[in-house]
N, C-alpha and C positions, 0 to 999 in steps of 0.2 A: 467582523466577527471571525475572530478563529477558530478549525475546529478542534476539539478537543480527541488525541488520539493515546493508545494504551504504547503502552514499550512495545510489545510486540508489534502492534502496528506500524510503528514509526521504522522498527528494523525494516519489515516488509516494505514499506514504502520506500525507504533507503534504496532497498536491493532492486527494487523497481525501476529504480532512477538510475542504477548502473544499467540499467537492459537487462536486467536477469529475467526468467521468464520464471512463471508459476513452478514448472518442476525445478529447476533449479534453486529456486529461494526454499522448496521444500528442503531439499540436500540439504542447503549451508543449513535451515534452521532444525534439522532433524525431527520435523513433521510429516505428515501427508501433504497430499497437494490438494487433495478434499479442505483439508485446512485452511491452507493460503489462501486458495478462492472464496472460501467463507467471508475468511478477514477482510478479503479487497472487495467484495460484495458489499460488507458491510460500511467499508469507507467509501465506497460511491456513494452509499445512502447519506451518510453523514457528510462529505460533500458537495451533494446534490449534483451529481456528474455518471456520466453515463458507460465510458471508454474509460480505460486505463491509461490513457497518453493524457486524457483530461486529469481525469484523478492526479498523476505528475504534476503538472501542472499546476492544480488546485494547490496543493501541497506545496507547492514551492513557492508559488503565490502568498500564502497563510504566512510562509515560513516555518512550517511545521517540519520541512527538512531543508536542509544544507546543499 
């Protein structure tokens, strides 16, 4: 089962997978980083993954990114 992510997600994930870190994916996507953490909170849940190297991972796993 794949899971099912929004666009912005999918950027944020993107950018996660270059190494970017939370404040920095703030920058490129012109948010807060209160923001991003939300986002990536919410896709551990929808994940079911704990760590952010996981979440990569998972994600790439799915093929929800490239």
């Amino acid at each position: 089962m794949t899971a099912q992510v929004t666009k912005r997600e999918k950027e944020i994930l993107t950018l996660m997978c270059a190494g970017k870190t939370a404040q920095e994916i703030a920058l490129i996507l012109g948010c807060s980083v209160h923001t991003v953490r939300t986002h990536i909170e919410a896709l551990k849940t929808n994940f079911a993954v704990y760590k952010d190297t996981a979440l990569v991972a998972a994600a790439l796993r799915q093929g929800v990114i490239d």
